[in-house]
N, C-alpha and C positions, 0 to 999 in steps of 0.2 A: 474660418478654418476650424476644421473641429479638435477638441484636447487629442492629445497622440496620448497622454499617458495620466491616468489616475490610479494611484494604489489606496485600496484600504484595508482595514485589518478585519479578518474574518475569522470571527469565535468560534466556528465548524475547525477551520484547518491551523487555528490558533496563531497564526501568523497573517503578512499583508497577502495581498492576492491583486494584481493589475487587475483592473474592470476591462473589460471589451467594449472599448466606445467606437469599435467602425459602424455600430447598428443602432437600432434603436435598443433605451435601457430602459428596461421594465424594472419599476420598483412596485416594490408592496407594504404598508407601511402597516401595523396592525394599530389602528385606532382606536376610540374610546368605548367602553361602556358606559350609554347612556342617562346613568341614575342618577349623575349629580352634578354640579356643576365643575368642570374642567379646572384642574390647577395646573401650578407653577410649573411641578416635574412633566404634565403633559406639554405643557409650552417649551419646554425644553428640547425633547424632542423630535415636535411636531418643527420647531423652527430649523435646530439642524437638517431636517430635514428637507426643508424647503430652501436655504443656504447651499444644498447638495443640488438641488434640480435646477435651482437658478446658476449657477457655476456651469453647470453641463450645460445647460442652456445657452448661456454666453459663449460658450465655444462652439455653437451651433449643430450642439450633438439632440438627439430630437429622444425625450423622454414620456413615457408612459407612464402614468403615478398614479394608482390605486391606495386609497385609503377607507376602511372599513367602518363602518358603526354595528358594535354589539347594541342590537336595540331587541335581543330573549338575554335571559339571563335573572339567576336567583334573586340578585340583587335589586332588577327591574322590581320583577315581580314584588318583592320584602317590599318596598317604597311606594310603592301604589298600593298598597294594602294599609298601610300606615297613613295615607293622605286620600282613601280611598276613593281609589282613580282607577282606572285601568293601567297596564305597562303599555301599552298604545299612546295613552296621554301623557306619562313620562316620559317613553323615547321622546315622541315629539317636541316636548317642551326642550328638553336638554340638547337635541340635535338643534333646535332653533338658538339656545343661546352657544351651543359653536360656533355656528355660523356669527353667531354677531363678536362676540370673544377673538376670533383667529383672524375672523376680516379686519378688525379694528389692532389687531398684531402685525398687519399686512404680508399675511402666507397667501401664499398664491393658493386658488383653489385646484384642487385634484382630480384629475385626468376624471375621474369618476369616484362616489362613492357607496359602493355599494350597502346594504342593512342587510342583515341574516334575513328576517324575515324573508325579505323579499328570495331568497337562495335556499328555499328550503328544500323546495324537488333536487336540488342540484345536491346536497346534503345527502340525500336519501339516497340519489341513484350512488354516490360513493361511498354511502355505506353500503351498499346492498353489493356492490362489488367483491369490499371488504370482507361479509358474510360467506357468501360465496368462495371464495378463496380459505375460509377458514380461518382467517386472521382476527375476525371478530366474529363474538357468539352475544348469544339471546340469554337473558336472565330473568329471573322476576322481574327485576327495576326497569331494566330496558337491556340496551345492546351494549359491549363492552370491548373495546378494544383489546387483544390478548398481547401484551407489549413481550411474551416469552418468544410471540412468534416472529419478532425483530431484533437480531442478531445484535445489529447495532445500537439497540436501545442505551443514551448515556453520553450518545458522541458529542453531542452540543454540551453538554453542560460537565463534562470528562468527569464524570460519578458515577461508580459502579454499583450495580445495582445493589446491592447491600446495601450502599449509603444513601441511594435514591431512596429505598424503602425506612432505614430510621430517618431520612430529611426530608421525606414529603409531609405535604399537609392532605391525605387522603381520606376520602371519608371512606367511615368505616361502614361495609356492604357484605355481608356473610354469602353473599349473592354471588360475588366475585370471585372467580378461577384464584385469582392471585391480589397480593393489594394496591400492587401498581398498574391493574390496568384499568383502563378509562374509561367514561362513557360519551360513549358517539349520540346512543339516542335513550331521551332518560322518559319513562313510561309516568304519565300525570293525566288527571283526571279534573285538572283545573288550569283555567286560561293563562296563558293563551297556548293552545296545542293545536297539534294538527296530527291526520290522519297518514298511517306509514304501513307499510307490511306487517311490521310485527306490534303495533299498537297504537292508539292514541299518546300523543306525548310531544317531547318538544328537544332543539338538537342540541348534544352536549355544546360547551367553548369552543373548543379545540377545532372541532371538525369545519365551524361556520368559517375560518381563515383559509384552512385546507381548499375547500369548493369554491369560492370567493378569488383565491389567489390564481388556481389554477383553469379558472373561467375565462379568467381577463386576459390575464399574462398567458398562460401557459404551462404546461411541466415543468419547464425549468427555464429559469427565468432571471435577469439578474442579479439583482439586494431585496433581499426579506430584513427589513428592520422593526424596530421598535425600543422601549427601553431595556435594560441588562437584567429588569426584574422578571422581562417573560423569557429568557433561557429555560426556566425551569420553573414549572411543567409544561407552560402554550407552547414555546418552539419547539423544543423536546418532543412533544408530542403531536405536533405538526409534522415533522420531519416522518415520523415513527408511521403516520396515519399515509402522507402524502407520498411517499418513495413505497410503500407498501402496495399502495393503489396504480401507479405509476411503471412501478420497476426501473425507476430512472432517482439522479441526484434531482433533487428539488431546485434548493434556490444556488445559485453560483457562489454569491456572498450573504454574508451574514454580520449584518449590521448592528450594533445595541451601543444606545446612549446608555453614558451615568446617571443615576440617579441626582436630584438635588434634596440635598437635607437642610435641618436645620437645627443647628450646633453640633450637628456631628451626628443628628439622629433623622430616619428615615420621616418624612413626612406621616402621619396618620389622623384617623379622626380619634382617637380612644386620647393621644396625646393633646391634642387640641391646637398641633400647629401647622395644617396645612392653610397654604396662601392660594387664592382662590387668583385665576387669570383675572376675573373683573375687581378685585380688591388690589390686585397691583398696577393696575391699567387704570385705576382714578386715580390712585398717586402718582405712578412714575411715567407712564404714556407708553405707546408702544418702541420707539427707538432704546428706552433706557435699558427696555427688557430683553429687546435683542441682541445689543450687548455686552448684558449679562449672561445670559444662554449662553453665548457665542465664546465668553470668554475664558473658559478652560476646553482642555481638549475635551471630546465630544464622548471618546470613551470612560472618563474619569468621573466622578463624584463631582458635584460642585455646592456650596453651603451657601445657603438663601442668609445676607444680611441686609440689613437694611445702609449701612457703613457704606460696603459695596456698590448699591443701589447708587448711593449719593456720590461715590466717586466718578461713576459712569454718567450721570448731568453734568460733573465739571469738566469732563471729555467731551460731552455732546455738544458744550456750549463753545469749545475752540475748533467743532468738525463747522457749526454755525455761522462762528465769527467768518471763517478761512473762505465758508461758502459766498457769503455775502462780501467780501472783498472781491475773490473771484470774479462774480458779478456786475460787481459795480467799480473795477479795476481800468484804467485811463491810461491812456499814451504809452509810448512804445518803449522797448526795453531789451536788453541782451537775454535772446532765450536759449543758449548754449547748455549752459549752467544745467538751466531747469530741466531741458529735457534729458540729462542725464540722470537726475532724481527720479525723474517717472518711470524710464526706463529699469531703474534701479529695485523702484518699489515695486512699479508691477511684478517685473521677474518674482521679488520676493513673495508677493501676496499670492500668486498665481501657483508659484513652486510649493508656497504652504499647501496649499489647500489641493494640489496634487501629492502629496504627500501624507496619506491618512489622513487627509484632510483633518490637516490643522487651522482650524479658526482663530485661535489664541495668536498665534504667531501670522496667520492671512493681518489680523486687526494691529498689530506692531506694524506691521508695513503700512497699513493705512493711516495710522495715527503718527508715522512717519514722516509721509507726504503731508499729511495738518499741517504740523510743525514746522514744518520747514519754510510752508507756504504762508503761516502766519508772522515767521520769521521776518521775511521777505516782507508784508503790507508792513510790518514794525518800521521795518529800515527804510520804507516808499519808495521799494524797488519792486512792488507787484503791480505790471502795467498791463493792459491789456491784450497785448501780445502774447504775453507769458499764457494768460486765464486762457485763451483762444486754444491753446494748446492742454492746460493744463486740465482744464472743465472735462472734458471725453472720458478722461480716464479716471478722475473723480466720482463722475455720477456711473461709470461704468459698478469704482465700486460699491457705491451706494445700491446699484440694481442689484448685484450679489448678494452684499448683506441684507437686502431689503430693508434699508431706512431711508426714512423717505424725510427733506424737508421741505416745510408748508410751504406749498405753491405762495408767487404773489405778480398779481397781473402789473402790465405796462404803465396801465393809469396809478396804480399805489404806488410803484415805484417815482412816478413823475411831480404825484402828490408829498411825497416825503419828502425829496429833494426839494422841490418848492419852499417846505417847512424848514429844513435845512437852511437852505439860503437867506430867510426873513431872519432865522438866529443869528445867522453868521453876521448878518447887515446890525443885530441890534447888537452886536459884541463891539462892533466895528462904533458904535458909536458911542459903547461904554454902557450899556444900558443891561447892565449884567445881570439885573433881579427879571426885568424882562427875561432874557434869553432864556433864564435858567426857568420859569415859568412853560415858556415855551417845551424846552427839553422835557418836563414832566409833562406836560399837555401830550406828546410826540413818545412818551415811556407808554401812557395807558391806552395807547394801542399796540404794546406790545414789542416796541420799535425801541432799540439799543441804540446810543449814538455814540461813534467807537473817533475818537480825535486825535487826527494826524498833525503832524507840524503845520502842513500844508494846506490839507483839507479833512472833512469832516467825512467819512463813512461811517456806515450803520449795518445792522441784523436785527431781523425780523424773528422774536426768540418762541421757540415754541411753547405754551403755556402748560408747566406742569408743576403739578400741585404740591409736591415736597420738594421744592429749592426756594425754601425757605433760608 
């Protein structure tokens, strides 16, 4: 059955706004610039994001996810100059290590992702439109967006243009009508360019989402997201370029993640503390990171500690334990109780995350049903019965949040128990240095042995390198 109802809050109308899930939902997600290797605040985003499509998914509502790669760009260029390469060979390299980065995150991958490069005709024919219309003119530099001739220039980011112009970071162009307006197509005489009506050159930022978005999706289209730091200028001037060429509203909603800082300060390189996705993916793995993402609301700031980090392994270690009883849970039992809990949580997990999709409070309900469930193998009142029932809605939402744990076939499981029992037999005969020999032999593969009054259950723990 598909959601009847998701609200989120839309930065354009500054309040929530119902999505229309009777159709398919096209999203557009403005993804990286390919010069360096992807951090934390991109995993941040990138994951809500995919926590959003997997949620509509599960409701069987059918989604469209377009995610971009900036692979033109000054900063391309700056960095293969410096390691002298081409920006061909940087994109490449850095698009390659996404791919291995966000697959080993386990974000699903996206409907399509398109590269500017590859959209440059598409670029060009709207700017030429733009031209045309008079909305954008020809300079020495290149072509320039005339942002006087959009009425509404300001509405995404509620700044008037007075203060857009002392709080931009514009470069200064004597060239330019005015200093807030933009360049669609900036005139160069060095690679990588391409040939246009009005010059050799190459297409400003802004425009390559514009063409991209409205290729895939269409004029208008559901959520245009990203993080809260491209409000102003990319959205802002998204908006400005896009409804200009259109004559229509653009995107329906307008989506922006928090930043994640650290101590209270914006990530950068000048400060020397951004966290790189593969430096926190050898220490914490990918379940710890997800979350963490996850765990403040999606519009809010969130602060990278490492404290944090390590509270979420001793979370992950009782979603483990709960899983693995589940599992390996025997004989039958009163499942009245239980399925009022499920019923409970779900509602709540479910309501969260239709509700401006709150993650924070989705992950209380989940780590609700742990608890409770761990509760229950304490007392040796989780029987198989219960698991039969309880497993469904579990891994359902395991598929949501996207954490996944390590698979483990029929035969390891048959094999461990085996191991089990040979302990259990040397306890029984008092041979306690044995058994306990044993249990360390059955630890370094990774194998927990978790001791009931009754009997002996285990989890199979996932190995990550600060739980220490």
């Amino acid at each position: 059955m598909k959601l009847a109802k998701l609200k989120i809050f839309d930065t354009l109308s500054n309040s929530e706004k119902e999505l229309d899930t009777s159709k398919k939902i096209r999203i557009y997600l403005c993804g990286v610039t390919v010069y360096d290797e992807a951090h934390i605040g991109h995993a941040r985003t990138i994951i809500v994001f995919d926590v959003l499509r997997r949620f509509l998914e599960s409701k069987k509502n059918t989604v469209e996810f377009i995610q971009n790669f900036t692979d033109v760009d000054d900063k391309i260029i700056e960095r293969a100059k410096k390691e002298g390469a081409t920006a061909y060979d940087i994109s490449v390299r850095y698009i390659e290590e996404y791919f291995r980065d966000f697959d080993a995150l386990n974000v699903k991958r996206a409907t399509r992702y398109p590269q500017a490069t590859e959209h440059i005709k598409d670029m060009i024919s709207l700017i030429e439109s733009l031209v045309k219309k008079k909305i954008a003119y020809v300079s020495k530099n290149g072509v320039y967006f005339a942002v006087s001739k959009f009425a509404d220039y300001g509405k995404l980011s509620k700044k008037k243009i007075d203060e857009l112009i002392s709080g931009s970071r514009v470069d200064i162009d004597e060239t330019k009508n005015d200093p807030l307006d933009f360049a669609l197509w900036k005139f160069s005489d060095e690679a990588p360019l391409w040939d246009s009506p009005w010059g050799k050159g190459r297409p400003g930022w802004h425009i390559e989402c514009s063409a991209m978005s409205i290729k895939y999706l269409g004029e208008n289209f559901e959520i245009h997201g990203g993080g809260r730091d491209l409000i102003f200028p990319h959205h802002e001037n998204e908006i400005a370029q896009s409804e200009s060429f259109t004559s229509k509203p653009f995107a329906k909603i307008w989506m922006h993640v928090g930043m994640v800082t650290i101590n209270g300060e914006k990530m950068s390189k000048s400060l020397g503390n951004i966290r790189s996705v593969q430096h926190v993916l050898q220490g914490y793995g990918p379940n710890i990171i997800r979350l963490f993402c996850l765990s403040g609301h999606y519009s809010k700031p969130i602060d990278y500690s490492e404290d944090l980090l390590k509270e979420n392994i001793i979370k992950w270690r009782q979603v483990e334990t709960c899983y693995y009883e589940l599992l390996l849970a025997e004989g039958k039992n009163e499942t009245n109780t239980i399925q009022e809990i499920i019923s409970q949580c779900k509602t709540e997990f479910d309501v969260a995350l239709s509700n401006d999709f709150n993650t924070s409070l989705a992950l209380t309900a989940f780590f609700k049903l742990v608890k409770e469930l761990n509760r229950l193998a304490a007392d040796e009142l989780l029987s198989k019965s219960i698991a039969d029932i309880v497993l469904p809605e579990l891994e359902r939402m395991f598929l949501v949040l996207g954490l996944v744990i390590p698979k483990i076939t029929k035969d390891e499981i048959d094999s461990i128990n085996e191991l089990i029992k040979k302990r259990e037999s040397l306890r029984q005969q008092k041979k306690y240095q044995d058994a306990d020999k044993l249990r360390e032999q059955i630890a370094k593969s990774g194998i927990e042995l978790i001791d009931h009054k009754n009997r002996t259950a285990w989890m199979k723990k996932e190995k990550i390198a600060s739980d220490t």
